[in-house]
Structures are given as C-alpha cells and as structure tokens.
SERO-4910 file (N, C-alpha, C, O; in steps of 0.05 Angstrom, whole numbers):
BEGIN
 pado doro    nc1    nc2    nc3   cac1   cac2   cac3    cc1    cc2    cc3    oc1    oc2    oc3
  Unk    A   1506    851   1089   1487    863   1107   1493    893   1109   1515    902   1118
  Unk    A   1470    910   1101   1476    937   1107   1473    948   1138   1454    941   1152
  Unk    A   1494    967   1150   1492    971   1178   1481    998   1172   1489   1011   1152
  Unk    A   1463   1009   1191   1452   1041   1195   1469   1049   1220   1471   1035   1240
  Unk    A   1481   1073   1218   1495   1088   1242   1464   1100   1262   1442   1107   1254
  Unk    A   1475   1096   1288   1441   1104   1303   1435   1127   1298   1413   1137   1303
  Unk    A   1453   1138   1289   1451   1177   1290   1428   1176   1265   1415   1196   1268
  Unk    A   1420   1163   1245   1410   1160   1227   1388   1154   1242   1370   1169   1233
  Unk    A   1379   1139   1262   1349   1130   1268   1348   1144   1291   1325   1144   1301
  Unk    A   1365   1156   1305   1352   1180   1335   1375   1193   1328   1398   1185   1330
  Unk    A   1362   1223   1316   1372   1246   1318   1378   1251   1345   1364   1241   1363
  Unk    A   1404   1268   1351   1418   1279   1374   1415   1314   1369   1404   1326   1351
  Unk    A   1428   1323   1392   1425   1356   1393   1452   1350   1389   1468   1334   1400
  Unk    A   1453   1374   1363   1478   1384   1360   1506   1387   1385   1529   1384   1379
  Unk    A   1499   1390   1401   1522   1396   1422   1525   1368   1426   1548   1363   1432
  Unk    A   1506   1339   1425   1525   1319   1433   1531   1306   1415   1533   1283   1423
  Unk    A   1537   1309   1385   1546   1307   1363   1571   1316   1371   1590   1300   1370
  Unk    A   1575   1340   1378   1606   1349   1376   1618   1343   1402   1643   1348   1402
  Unk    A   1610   1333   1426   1626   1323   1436   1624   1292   1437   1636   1285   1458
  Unk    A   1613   1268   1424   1611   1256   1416   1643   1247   1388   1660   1230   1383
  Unk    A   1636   1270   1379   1669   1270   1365   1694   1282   1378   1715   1273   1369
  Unk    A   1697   1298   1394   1712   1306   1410   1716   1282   1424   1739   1274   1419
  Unk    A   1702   1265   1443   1706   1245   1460   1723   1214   1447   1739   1199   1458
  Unk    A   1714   1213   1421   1724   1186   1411   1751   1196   1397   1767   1179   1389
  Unk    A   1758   1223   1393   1779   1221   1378   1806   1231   1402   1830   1224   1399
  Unk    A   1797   1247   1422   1820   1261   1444   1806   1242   1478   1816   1250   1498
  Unk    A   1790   1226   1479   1777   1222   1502   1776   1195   1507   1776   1185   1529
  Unk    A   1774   1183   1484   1767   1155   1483   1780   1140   1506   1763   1133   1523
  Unk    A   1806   1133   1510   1814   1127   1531   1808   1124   1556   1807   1104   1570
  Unk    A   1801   1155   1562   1782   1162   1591   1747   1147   1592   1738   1133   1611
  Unk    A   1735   1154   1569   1709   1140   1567   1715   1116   1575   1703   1107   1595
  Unk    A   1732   1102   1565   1737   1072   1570   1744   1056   1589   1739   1032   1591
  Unk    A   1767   1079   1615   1769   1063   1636   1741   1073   1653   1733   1057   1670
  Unk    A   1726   1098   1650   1700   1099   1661   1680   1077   1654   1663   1072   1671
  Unk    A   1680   1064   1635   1657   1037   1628   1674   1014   1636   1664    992   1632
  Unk    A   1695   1013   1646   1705    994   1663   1704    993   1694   1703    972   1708
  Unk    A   1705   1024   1706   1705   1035   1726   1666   1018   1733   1663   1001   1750
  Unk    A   1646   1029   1717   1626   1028   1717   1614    996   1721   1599    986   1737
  Unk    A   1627    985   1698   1622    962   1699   1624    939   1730   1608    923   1738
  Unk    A   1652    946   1740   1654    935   1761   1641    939   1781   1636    923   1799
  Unk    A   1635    969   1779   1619    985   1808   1593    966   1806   1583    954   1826
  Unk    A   1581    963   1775   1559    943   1778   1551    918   1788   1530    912   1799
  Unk    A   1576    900   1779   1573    883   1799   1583    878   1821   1582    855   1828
  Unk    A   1595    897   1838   1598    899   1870   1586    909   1881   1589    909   1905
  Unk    A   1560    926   1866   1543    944   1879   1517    922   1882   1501    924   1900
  Unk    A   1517    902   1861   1493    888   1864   1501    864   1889   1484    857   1906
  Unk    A   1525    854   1888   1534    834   1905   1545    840   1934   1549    824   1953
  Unk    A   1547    865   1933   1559    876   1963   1539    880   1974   1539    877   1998
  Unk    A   1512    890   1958   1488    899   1974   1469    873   1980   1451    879   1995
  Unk    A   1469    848   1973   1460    827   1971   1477    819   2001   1466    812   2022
  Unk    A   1500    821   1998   1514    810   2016   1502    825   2057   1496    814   2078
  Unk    A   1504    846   2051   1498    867   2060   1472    850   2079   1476    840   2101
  Unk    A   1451    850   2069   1424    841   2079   1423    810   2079   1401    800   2085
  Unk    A   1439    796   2075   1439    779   2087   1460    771   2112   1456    753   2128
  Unk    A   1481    786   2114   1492    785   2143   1481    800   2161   1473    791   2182
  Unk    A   1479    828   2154   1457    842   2172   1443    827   2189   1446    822   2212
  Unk    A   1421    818   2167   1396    813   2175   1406    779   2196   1394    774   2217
  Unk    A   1420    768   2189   1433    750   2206   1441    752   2238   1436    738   2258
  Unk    A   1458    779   2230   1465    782   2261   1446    802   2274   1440    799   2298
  Unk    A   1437    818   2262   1405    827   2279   1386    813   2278   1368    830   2279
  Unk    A   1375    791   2276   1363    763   2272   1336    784   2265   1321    794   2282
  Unk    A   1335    788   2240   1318    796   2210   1306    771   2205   1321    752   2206
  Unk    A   1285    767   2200   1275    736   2189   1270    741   2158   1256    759   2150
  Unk    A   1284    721   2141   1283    730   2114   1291    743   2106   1280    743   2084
  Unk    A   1310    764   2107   1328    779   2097   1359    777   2089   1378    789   2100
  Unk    A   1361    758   2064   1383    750   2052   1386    721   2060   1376    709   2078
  Unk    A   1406    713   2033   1412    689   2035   1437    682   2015   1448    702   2006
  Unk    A   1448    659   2008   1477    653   1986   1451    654   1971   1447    678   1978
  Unk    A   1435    649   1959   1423    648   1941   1421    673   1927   1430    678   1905
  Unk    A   1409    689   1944   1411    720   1928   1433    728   1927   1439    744   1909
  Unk    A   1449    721   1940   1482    732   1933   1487    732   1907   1487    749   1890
  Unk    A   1492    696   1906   1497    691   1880   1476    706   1852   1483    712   1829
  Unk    A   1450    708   1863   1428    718   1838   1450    748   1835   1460    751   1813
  Unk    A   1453    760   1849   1459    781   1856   1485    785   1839   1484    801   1820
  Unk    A   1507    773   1842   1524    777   1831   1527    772   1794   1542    784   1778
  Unk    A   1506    750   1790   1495    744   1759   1488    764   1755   1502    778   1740
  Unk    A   1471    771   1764   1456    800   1744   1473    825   1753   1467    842   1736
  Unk    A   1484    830   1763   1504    856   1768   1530    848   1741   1539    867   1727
  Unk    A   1537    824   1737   1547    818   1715   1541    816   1690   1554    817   1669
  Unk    A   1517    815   1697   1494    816   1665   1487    844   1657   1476    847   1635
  Unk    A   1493    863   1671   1482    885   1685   1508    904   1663   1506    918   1643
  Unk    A   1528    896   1680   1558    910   1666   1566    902   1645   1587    912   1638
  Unk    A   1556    884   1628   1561    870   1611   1546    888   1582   1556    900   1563
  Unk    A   1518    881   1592   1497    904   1586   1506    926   1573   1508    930   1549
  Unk    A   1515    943   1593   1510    967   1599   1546    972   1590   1551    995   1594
  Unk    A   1563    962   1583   1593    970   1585   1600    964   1559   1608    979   1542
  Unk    A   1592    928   1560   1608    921   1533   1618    936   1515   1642    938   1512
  Unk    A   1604    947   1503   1612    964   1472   1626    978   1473   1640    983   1453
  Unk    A   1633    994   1507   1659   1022   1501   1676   1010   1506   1695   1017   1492
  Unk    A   1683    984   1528   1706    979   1533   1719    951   1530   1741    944   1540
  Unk    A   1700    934   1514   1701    907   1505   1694    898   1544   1693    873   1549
  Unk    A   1691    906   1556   1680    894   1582   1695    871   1603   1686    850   1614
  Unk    A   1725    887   1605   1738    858   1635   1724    864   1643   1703    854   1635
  Unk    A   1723    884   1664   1717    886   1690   1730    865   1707   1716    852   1722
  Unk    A   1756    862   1705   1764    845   1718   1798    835   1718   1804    815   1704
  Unk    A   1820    847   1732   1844    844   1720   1850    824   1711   1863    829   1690
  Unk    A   1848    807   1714   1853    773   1702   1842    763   1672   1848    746   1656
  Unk    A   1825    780   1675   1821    776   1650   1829    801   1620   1831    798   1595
  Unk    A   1834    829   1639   1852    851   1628   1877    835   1623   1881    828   1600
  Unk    A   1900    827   1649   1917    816   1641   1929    798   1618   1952    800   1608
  Unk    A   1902    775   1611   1896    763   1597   1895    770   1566   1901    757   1546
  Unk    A   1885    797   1571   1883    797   1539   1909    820   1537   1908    831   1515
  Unk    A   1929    828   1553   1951    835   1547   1976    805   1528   1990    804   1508
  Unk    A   1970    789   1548   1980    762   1542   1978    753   1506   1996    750   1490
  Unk    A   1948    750   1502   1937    733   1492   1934    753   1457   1936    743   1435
  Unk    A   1927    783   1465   1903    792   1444   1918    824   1445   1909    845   1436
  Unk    A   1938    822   1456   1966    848   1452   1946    872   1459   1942    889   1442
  Unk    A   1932    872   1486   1917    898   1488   1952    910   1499   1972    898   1506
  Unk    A   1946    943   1496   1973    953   1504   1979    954   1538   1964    967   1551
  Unk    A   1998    943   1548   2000    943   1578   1998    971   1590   2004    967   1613
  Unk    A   1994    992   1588   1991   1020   1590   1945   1018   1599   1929   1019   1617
  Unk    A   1949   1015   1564   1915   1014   1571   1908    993   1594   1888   1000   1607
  Unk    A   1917    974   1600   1922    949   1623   1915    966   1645   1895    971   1658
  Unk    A   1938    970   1646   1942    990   1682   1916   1007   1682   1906   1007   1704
  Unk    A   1903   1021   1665   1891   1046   1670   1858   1026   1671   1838   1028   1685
  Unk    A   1862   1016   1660   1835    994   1657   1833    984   1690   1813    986   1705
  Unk    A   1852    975   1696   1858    953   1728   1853    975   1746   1835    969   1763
  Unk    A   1865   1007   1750   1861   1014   1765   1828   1021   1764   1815   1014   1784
  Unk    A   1813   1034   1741   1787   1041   1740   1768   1019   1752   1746   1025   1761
  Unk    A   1779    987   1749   1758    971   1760   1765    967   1801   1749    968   1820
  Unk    A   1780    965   1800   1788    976   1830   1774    996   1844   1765    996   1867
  Unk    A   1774   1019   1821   1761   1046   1838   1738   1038   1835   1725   1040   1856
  Unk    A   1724   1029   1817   1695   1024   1820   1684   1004   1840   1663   1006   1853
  Unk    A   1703    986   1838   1692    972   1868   1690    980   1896   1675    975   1914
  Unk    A   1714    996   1893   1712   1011   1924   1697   1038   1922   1698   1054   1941
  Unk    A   1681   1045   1898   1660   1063   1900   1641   1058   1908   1631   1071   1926
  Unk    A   1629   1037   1899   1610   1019   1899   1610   1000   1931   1589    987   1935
  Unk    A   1625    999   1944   1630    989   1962   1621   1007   1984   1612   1004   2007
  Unk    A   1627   1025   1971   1627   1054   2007   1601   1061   1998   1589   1073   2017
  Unk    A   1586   1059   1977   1570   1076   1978   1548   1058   1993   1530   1066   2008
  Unk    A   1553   1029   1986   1530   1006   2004   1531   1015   2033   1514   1013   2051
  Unk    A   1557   1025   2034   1559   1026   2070   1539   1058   2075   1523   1066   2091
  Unk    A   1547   1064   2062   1530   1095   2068   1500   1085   2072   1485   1090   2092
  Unk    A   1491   1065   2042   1462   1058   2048   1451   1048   2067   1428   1052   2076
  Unk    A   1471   1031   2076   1465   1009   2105   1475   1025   2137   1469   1020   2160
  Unk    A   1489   1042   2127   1505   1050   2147   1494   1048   2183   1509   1041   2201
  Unk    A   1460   1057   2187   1442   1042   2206   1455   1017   2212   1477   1015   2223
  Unk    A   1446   1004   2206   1448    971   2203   1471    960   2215   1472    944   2233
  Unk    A   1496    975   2197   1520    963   2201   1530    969   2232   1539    953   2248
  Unk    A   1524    998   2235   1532   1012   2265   1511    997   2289   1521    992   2311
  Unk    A   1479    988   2284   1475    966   2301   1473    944   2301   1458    932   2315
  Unk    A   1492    931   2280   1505    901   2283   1534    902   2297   1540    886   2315
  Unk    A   1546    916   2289   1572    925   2304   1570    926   2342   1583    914   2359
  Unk    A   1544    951   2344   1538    943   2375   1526    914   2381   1536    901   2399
  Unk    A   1511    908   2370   1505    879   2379   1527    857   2386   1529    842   2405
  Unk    A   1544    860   2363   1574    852   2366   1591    851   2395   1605    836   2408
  Unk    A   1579    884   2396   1608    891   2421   1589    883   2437   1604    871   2452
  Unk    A   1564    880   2448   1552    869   2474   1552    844   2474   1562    838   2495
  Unk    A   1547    829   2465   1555    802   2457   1584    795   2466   1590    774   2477
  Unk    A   1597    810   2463   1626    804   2463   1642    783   2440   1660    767   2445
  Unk    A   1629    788   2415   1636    768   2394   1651    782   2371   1659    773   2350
  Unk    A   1654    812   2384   1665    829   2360   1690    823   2348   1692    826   2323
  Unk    A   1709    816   2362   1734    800   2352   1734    789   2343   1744    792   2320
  Unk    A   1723    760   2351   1712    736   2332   1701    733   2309   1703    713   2295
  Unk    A   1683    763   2301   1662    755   2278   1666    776   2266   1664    772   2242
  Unk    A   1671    805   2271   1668    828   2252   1686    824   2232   1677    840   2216
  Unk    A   1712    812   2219   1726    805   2204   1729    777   2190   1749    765   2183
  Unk    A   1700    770   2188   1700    741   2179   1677    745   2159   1666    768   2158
  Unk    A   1668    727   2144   1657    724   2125   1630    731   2131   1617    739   2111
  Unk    A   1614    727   2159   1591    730   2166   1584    757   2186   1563    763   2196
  Unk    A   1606    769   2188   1618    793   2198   1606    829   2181   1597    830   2158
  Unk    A   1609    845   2194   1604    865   2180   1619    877   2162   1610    891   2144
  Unk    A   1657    868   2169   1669    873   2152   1671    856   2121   1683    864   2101
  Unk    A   1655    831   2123   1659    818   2106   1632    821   2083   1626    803   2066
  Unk    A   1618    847   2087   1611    863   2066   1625    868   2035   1622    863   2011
  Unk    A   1646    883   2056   1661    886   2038   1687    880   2031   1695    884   2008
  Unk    A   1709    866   2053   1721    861   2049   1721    831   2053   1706    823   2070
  Unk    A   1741    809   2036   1732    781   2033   1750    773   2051   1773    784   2052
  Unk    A   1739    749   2070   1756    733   2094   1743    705   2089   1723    700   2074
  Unk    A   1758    690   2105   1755    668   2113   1751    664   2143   1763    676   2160
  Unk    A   1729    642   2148   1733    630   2174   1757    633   2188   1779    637   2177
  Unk    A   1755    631   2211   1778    631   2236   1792    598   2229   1774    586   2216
  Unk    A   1808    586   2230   1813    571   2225   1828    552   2198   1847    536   2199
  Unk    A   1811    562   2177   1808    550   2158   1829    552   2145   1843    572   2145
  Unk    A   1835    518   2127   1866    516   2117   1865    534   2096   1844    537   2083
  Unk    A   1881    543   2091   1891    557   2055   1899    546   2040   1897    556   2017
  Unk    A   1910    518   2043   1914    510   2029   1889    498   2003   1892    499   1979
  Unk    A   1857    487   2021   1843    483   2005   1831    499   1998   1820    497   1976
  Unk    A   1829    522   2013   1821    557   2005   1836    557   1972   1824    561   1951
  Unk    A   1857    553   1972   1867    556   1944   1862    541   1936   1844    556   1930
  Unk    A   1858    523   1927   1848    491   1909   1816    508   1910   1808    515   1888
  Unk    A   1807    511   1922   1779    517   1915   1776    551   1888   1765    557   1867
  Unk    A   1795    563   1907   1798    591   1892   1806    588   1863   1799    604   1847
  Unk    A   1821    570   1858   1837    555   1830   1823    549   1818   1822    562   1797
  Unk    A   1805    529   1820   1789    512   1812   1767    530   1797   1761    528   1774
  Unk    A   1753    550   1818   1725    561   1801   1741    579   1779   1733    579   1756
  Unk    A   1769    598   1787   1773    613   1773   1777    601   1746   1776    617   1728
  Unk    A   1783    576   1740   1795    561   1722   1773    559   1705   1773    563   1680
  Unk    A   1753    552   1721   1726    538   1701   1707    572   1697   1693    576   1677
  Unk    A   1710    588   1714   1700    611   1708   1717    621   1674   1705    634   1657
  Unk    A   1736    614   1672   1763    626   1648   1742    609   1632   1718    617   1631
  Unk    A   1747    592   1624   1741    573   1601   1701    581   1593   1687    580   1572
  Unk    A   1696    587   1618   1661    592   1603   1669    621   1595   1649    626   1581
  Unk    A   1678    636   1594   1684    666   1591   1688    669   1563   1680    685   1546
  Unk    A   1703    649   1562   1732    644   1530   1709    631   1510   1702    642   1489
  Unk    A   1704    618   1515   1675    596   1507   1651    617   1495   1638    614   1474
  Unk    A   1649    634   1512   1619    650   1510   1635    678   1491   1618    693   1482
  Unk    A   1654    683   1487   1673    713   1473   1680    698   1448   1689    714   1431
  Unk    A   1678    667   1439   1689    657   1418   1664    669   1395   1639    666   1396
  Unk    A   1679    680   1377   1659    687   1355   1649    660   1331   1633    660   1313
  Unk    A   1667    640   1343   1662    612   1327   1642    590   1340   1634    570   1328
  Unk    A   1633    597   1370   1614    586   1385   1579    591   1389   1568    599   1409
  Unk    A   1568    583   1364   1553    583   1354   1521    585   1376   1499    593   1369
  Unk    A   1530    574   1403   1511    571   1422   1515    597   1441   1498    602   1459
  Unk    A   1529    607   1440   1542    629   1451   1533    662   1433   1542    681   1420
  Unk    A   1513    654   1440   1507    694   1410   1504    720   1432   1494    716   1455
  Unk    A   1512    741   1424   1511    761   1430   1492    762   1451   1499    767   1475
  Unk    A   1468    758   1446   1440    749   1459   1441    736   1491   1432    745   1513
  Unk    A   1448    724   1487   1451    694   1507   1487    700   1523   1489    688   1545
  Unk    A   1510    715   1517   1528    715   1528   1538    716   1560   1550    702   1577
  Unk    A   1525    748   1558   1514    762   1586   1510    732   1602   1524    723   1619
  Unk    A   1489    721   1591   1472    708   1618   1492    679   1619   1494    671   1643
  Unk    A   1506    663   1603   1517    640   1608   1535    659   1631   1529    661   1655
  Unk    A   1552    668   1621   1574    680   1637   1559    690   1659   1575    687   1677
  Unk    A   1542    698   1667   1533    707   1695   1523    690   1708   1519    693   1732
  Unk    A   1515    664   1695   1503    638   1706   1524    625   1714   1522    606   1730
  Unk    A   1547    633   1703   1572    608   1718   1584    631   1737   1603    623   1750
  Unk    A   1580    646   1740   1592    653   1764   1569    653   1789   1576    654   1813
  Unk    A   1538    650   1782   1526    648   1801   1537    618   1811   1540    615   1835
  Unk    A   1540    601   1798   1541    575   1803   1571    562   1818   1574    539   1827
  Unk    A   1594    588   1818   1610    581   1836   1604    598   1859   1619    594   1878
  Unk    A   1589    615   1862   1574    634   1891   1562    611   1905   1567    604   1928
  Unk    A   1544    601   1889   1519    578   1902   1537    563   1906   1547    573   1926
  Unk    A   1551    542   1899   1576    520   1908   1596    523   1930   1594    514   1953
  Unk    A   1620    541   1918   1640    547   1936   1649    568   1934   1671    574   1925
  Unk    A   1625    587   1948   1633    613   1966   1642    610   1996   1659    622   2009
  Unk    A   1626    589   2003   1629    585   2031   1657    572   2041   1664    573   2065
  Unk    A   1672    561   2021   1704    554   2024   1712    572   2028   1724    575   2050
  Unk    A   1710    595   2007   1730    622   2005   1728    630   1986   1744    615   1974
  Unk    A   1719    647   1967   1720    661   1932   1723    680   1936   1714    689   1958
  Unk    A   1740    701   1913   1747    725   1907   1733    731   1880   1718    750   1876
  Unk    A   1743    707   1857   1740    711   1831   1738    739   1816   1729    739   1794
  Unk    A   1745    758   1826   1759    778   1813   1778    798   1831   1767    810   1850
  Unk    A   1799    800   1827   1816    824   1839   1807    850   1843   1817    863   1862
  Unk    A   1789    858   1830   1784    883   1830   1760    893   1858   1756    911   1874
  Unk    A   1744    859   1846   1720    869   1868   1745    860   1904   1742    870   1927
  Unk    A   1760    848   1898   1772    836   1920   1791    870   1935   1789    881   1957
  Unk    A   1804    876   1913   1821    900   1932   1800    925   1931   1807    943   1945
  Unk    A   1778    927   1918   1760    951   1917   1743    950   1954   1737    965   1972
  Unk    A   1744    924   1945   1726    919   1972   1755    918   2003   1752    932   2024
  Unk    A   1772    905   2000   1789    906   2014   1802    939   2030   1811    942   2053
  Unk    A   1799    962   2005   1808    984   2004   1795    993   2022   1804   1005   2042
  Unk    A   1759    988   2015   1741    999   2034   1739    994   2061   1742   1012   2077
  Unk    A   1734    972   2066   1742    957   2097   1751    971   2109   1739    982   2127
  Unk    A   1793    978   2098   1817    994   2110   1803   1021   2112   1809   1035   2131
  Unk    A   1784   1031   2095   1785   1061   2097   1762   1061   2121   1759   1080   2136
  Unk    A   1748   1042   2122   1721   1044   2140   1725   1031   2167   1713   1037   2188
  Unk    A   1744   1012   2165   1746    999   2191   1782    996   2207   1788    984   2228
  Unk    A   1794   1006   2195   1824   1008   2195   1845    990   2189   1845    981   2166
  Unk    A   1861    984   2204   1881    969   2195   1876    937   2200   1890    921   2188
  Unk    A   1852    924   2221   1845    911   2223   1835    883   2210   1833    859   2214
  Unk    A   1827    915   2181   1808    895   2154   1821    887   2150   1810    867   2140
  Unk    A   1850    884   2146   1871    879   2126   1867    848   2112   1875    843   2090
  Unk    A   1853    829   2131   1850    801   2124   1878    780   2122   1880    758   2110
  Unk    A   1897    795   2138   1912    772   2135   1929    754   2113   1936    767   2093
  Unk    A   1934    737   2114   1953    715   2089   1926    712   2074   1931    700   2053
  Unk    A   1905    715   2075   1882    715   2051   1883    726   2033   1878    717   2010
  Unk    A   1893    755   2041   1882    776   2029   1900    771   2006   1890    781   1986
  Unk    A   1920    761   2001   1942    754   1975   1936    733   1957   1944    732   1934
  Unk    A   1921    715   1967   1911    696   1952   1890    698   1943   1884    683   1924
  Unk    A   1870    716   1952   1852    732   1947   1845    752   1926   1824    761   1917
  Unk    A   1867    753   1921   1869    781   1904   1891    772   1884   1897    788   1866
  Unk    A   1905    745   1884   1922    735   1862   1922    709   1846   1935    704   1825
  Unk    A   1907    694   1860   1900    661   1851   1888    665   1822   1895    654   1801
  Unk    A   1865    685   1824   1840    691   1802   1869    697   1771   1861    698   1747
  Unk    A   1896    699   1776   1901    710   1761   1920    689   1736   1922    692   1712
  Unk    A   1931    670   1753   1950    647   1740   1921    629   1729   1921    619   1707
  Unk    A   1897    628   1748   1877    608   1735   1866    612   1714   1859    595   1698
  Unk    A   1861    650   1710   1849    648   1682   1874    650   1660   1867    648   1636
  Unk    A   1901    652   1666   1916    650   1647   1910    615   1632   1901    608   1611
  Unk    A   1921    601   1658   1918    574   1651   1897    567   1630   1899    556   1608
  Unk    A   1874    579   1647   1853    568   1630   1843    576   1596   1827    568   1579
  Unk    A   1865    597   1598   1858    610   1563   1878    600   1547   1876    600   1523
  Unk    A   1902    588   1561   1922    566   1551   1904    535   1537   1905    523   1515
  Unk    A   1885    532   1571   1873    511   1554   1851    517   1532   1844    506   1511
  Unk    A   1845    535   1543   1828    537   1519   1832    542   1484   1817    536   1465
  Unk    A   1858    553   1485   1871    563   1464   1886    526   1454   1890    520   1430
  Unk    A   1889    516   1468   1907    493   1451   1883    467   1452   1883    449   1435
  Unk    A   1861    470   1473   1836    441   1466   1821    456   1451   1832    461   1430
  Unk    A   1795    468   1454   1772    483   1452   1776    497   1426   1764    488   1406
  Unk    A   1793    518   1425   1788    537   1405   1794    522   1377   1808    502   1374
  Unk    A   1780    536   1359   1789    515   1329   1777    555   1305   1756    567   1300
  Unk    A   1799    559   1300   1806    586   1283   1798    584   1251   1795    601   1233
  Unk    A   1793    548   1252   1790    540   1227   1754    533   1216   1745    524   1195
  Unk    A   1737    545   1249   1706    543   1241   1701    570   1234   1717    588   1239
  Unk    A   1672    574   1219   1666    595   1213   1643    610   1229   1636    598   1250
  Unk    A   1635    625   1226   1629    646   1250   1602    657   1228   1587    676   1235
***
C-alpha cells in the first residue's frame, strides 16, 4: 500500500513547514506532554462540566438539569474526544496507569513517564478551574443555599456537594473497604477493554471503532458504579483534587479516599495487562 505524506494533499505556508521540523526534531517531547496535557483536560472538561449541572441544578432544585446519565455520556465522548484529537502525537494515556503500564510492559522511558503524568494532572486541574470560572454563579449560590440550610458541612465535600465537582468523595459513612472492591473491579475490566481495543491482532477493534468501545466501557462503569465511589484515572483524580485545595482549602483534601482514589486505578490496570498478556493476547495472529 502506497502512503501519501498530507503535505502532499494540503499545502502549508512555509513558516509552518519549518517549524513543523524544528518541533519534531528539538520539541517533540514538549508537543507530546501538551497532547497529553490536552487530552486529559478533555475529558475532565467534558465530565466535570456534566457533573457540574447536575449537582447544581440538584441543590438549587433546577428541574432537568443533569443527571449519571449525562455524566457518564459525558465522560465517553470527552474520551472519544482526546482520543480523537491526541492519539497520533502522544499514542494517547491520558492516564497514569496506563503511562505506568506501558513503562512496565512496552519500555516507554520512565523520564518520558513522569513528564507525561505530570502534563495529564495539569490538564485536569486546568480543566477543572476553568468549569469553576464557568459555573462560578452557580457554585457561589449553591454554597449559600448550603450555608442557610445549615447542610454545608454535611454536603459541600461529598459527592453531591459543590466540592465534588471537582474533587472525588464518598458518602459520609461509607465503608472503603467496598469503595475499593468496587474501585478494583471497574479499573480491572476498564484495563482489559483498553488492551483488547490497542491490540493490533483484534480484528473487531479497528482504528474506526476504538475511540468508541473504550469510551463505552467507561461510560458503563459511570452508569453502574459511580455511585459506590470511582476515580478511574489518577490524573483526573489529583487534577481535580488539586483544584478543590486551591478553590476550597484544606478542607477538600477528602480524607483516607483521597489515596485510594488516586492509587487503586494503578495495581488494577497492571493486573489486568498481566491478564491480558498471559489469557487474551496471542502474538502468533495476524493483523
């Protein structure tokens, strides 16, 4: 099969020809934690702002304004979105666990690791502040409603709370222990559709169609068990966490969550590329 370079079918202006080569040969690096940076901002920007209008609209009793449903739509296509829009510069984590992963698995260099992990971090907590800027109305009179009520203790740090925009909690109460069995569990089966849909030997899985399986199984652990407790990525977890602290103080911090929160997502997708690598994968089909 003959490939055409695009420069051959859309001419460019000279000046981004040369930094076009300037960028891939002294820059590349930087482009790349920016399409990781980007990627993540995408889907925290689609899922924080989803999230956003449906607690709002909750505690200012909005009729019809949000729901888990759009969450979850929300977070699919913000995934479909960065996927889109990233893949090609930076092979596309967006997501330490799965960066980690391919340090493990596929010898990315632990250097490029770190710089990758922090860019999806910053993008979540870009992406995070800037929802608050959008909503910022909203949030300041749900907050008062809060404090007249006298429920602000109770609820601004919980999942249905204003902090839990952006930063992730759990119910008052709720054991951790099944908080983690639940957090394990999607991250596990989230790994294996990931690994499944990146196999170049998985024939149902085409370039085409990737994006959307993979954004469909994560809608499908949003729709299921969000309401236990989910993080499913570190990045959106401390991006959003960061924001909270910078927007609401030391308060956001979330507690013995916030560790399981931000680390479960990370042994499950190892596990799961273990299994995948010793059931699933077969090196010996053709592609």
């Amino acid at each position: 099969m003959q490939h055409t370079a695009v420069y051959e079918v859309i001419p460019r202006a000279p000046v981004m020809n040369v930094w076009e080569r300037r960028r891939n040969r002294q820059l590349h690096w930087l482009v790349e934690c920016i399409a990781e940076g980007t990627g993540t901002f995408l889907y925290t920007f689609a899922g924080a702002g989803a999230t956003a209008a449906y607690i709002l609209g909750n505690i200012l009793q909005l009729p019809g304004v949000g729901s888990i449903l759009q969450i979850g739509i929300a977070y699919a296509v913000g995934i479909a979105l960065a996927l889109a829009v990233c893949w090609s510069t930076s092979h596309g984590y967006f997501n330490p666990c799965f960066t980690i992963h391919a340090v493990v698995f596929h010898k990315l260099p632990p250097l490029k690791a770190l710089r990758y992990i922090i860019a999806q971090i910053f993008g979540a907590y870009i992406a995070c502040l800037l929802v608050y800027i959008q909503y910022k109305q909203y949030i300041h009179a749900a907050v008062d409603a809060l404090k007249a009520n006298g429920t602000y203790d109770l609820v601004m740090f919980t999942p249905t709370g204003p902090g839990g925009i952006f930063g992730l909690y759990v119910n008052a109460g709720a054991n951790l222990g099944y908080v983690l069995v639940n957090e394990f569990v999607c991250d596990f089966i989230l790994g294996i559709v990931v690994f499944a849909c990146t196999d170049p030997s998985n024939d149902l899985a085409t370039p085409t169609t990737m994006a959307w399986l993979i954004s469909l199984a994560y809608g499908v652990v949003v729709w299921g068990f969000a309401p236990v407790g989910l993080a499913a990525n570190s990045a959106r977890d401390l991006g959003g966490r960061f924001a909270a602290l910078t927007l609401f103080g030391t308060a956001a911090s979330g507690g013995k969550y916030a560790a399981l929160a931000a680390l479960t997502n990370i042994p499950a997708t190892l596990l799961a590329g273990v299994f995948y690598e010793l059931v699933l994968s077969d090196s010996t089909r053709s592609t």
